[in-house]
N, C-alpha and C positions, 0 to 999 in steps of 0.2 A: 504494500500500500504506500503510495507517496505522501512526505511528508504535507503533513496541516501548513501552508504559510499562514505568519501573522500576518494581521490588517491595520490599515492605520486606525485611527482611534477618530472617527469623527461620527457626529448624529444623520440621520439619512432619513426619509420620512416614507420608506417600505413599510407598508400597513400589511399585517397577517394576514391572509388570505380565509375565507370562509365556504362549508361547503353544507346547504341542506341535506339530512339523512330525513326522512320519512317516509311511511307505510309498512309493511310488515317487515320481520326481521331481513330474511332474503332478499329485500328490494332495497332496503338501507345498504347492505353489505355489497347488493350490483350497483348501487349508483357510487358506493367509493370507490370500490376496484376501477369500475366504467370510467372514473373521473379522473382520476391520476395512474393509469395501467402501466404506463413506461416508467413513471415516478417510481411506483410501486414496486415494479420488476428492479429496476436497478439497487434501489433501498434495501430491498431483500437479498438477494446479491450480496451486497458490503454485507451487511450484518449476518450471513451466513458465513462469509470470508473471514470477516472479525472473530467468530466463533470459532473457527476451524484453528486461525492462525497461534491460538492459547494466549495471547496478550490479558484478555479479560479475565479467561476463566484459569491460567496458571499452568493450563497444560495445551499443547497442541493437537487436533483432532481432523480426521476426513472429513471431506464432505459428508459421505453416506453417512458416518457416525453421527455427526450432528445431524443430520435429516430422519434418520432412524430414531435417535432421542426423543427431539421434538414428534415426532408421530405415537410415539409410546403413550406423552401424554393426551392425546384425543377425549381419553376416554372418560378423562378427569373431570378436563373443560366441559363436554357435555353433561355430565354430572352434574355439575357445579349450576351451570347454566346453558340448558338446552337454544335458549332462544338466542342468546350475545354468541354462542359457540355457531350456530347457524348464519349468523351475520356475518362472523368469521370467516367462515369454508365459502359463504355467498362471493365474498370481497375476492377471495382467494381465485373463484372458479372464475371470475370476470376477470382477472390478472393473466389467467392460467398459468396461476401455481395450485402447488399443494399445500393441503392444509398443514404438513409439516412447514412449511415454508413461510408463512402466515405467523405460526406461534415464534417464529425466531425472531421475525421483523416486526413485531409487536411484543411479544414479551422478553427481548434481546436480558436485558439484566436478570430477570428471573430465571431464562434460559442459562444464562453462563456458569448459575450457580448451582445446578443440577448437573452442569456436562464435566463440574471441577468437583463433584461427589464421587466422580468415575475415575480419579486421578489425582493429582494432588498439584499444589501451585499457589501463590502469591496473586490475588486478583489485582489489576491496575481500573478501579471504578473508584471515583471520587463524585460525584453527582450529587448537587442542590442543593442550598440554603433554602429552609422553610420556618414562616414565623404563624401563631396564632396570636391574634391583637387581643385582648379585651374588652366588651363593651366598654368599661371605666375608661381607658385609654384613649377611645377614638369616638367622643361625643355620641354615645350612646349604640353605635352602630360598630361592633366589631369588623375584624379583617383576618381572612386566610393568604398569606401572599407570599412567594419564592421566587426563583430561580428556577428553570431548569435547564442542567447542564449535562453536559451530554459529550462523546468523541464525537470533535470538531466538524468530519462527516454528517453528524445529522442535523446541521442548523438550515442546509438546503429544503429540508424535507417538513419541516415547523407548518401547520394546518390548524386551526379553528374548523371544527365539528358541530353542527349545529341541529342536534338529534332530539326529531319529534317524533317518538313511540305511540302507536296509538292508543296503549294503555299504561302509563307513564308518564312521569313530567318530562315537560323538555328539558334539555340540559345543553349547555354552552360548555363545549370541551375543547379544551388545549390540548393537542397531540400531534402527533407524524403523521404520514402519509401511510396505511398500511396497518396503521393502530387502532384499537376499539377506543382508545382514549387515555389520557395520564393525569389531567388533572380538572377538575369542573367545578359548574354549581348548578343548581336545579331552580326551576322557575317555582318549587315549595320551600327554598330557602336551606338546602344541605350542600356542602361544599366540599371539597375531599381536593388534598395534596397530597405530595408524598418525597419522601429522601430515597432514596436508595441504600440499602446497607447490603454488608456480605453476610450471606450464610456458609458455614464450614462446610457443612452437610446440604444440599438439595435435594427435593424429590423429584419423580414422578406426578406434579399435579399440575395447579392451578395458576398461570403465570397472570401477571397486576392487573392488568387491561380491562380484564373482563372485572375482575373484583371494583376496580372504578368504576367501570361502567352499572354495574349491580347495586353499586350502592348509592349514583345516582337513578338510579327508578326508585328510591325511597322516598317516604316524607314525613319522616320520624328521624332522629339523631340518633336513638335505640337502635330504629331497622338498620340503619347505615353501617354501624359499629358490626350489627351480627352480620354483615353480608362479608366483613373483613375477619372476625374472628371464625366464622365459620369455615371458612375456605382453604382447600385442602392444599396449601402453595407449594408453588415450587422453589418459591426462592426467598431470597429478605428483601423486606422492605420497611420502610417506616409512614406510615399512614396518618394525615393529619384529618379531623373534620370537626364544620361546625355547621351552626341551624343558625333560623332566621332571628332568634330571643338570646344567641350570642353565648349558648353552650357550648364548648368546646373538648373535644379528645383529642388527643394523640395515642398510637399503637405500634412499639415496638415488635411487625410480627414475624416471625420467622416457620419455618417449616414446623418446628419443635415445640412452637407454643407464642406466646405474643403476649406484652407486657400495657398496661395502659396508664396514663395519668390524664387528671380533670382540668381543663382549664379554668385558674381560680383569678386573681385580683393581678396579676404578675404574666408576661407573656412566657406563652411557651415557645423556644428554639428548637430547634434541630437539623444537624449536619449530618451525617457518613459514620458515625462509627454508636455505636451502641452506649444509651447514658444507663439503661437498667443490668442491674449487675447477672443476674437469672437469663438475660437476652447475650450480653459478653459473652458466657460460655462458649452457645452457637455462632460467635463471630468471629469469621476466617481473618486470619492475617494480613492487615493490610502494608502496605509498603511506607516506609518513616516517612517519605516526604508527602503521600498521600492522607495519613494520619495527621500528618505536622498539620496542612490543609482543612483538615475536615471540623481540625479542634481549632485554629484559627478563626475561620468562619465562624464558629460557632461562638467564639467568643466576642468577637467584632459586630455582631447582628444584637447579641446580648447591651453590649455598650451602645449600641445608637437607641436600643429602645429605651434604654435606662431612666424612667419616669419620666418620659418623656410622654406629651399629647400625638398622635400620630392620625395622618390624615392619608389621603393616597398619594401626594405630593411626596410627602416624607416616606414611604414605602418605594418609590418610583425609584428615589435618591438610595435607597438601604440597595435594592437590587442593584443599583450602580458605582455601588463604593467600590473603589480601584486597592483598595489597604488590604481588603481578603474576598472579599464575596462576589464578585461580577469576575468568572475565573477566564482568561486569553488564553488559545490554545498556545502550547508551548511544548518543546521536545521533553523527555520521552513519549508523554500519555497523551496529551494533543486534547485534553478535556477543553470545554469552554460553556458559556453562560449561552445554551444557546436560545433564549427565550427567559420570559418572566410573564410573572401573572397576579394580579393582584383580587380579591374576590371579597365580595361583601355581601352577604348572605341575606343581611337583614334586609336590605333592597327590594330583591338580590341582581345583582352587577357581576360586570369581571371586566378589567383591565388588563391588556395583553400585547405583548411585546414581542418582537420576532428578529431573532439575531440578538447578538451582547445587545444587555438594554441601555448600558454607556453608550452606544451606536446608533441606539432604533428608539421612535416614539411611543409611546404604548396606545391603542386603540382602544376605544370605549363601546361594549355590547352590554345590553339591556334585551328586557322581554318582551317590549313594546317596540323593538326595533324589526 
């Protein structure tokens, strides 16, 4: 793979791009694939290559190996959820790929952590700053707001999804080309972000995308939470959500079990490596300078909130601090910020940014839009 070049450092006013999904699962999943088929194909592509090459997952693997993996878990995703797994293999048959093809370019980090279950290795993932605001904090209307960063590769591929179920709220979702989704909010006021963490051990299950998407069809903070803790994953992640009255979790969850704390008077953080001590166990080794990274961020997001009043301005500014959090791709790992999104529930809103948000303006979608 040729190296990521940097980029100069200037604002540019490239607005996220947006795509309707509606009518039945099948016809959501043909009108993505339909809509970016070369996108999608090439997307899938790299991140089958990324997998193969062990950069991520610590070890290196075939093709077929990796295509056989992802196929094994079919059976989970259906499980899990018949109808988002449908939409899946729809997207896929409109690309013409396979539906193992599908779960790698959509659940790429969940994937990597099941293919390095098989093997052993040092993962190179360092992915997202994510904050939950407090209503107290932000004039009575909390906020869900991150980064997400990603190998430098997929800031080409950055998509707003704009999925209306016929039984289910609509949901505004930030994702790729190729993905059921990564981060959202629902027109009932539930929100969901997420960090990326490593698990030592992966499974055979349920890779993020779909658990996103799942817990946007809810309109409960309850149902939300159990669409994440229920799901049989494949990989780590760290899962943020909040309602429209300014509740807030966060869920350390891992293959092995998942850890939760309340959002109280005080924002919650989260970076890359595991804060609960019962979640560390399952946490693969990460590499010092990616570590150095992830506790970095975490503290520099900490200090800009620091009793502070916080508006989307000042969120816009936090995803754009150059001292740790808005990450430039850079040799070895070529990570970068590639996106940001800001979310307000009680609205409910979403603020969205496409490319380093030092770079790009963020756009403003609503439900009346």
């Amino acid at each position: 793979m040729e190296p990521v070049q940097e980029r100069p450092m200037e604002r540019s006013n490239r607005e996220i791009r947006r795509i309707v999904l509606d009518g039945s699962p099948e016809e959501m999943g043909a009108c993505h694939g339909e809509s970016y088929k070369d996108e999608i194909r090439a997307y899938a592509e790299d991140r089958v290559a990324l997998s193969s090459s062990g950069s991520w997952s610590g070890r290196a693997a075939s093709r077929e190996e990796v295509l056989e993996l992802a196929a094994s878990m079919l059976p989970a995703h259906r499980s899990y959820s018949a109808p988002l797994c449908a939409e899946m293999e729809a997207m896929a048959r409109a690309c013409d790929l396979s539906a193992a093809e599908a779960i790698v370019v959509g659940g790429f980090t969940d994937f990597v952590d099941a293919l390095r279950a098989t093997g052993a290795g040092v993962p190179e993932e360092d992915d997202c700053t994510a904050v939950l605001v407090p209503n107290a904090m932000a004039d009575g209307q909390g906020f869900l707001a991150q980064t997400w960063d990603m190998h430098a590769s997929a800031t080409e591929h950055v998509t707003l999804l704009d999925v209306r179920p016929p039984a289910a709220p609509r949901s505004l979702v930030f994702s790729t080309v190729g993905c059921l989704g990564q981060i959202g909010v629902n027109e009932a006021g539930i929100a969901i972000g997420i960090n990326n963490l490593n698990a030592e051990v992966g499974a055979r299950g349920v890779t993020w995308p779909l658990v996103i998407r799942e817990a946007l069809a809810q309109t409960s903070l309850e149902a939300a939470a159990e669409s994440v803790t229920r799901a049989p994953l494949t990989g780590a992640h760290h899962y943020l959500l909040m309602d429209g009255v300014g509740r807030g979790l966060d869920i350390e969850a891992m293959p092995q079990g998942c850890a939760i704390r309340e959002l109280g008077d005080e924002p919650l953080v989260h970076t890359n490596h595991c804060l609960d001590p019962a979640m560390q166990k399952h946490q693969a080794e990460k590499a010092p300078a990616l570590m150095a990274s992830s506790q970095a961020r975490l503290e520099r997001a900490c200090e800009l909130l620091d009793g502070a009043q916080v508006d989307t301005a000042a969120l816009m500014e936090l995803t754009r601090d150059s001292q740790a959090i808005c990450q430039v791709a850079k040799p070895p790992f070529h990570i970068e910020s590639s996106g940001a999104t800001i979310m307000r529930p009680g609205t409910p809103e979403m603020w969205a940014a496409w490319g380093l948000p030092s770079e790009n303006e963020f756009s403003h979608f609503g439900f009346s839009e």
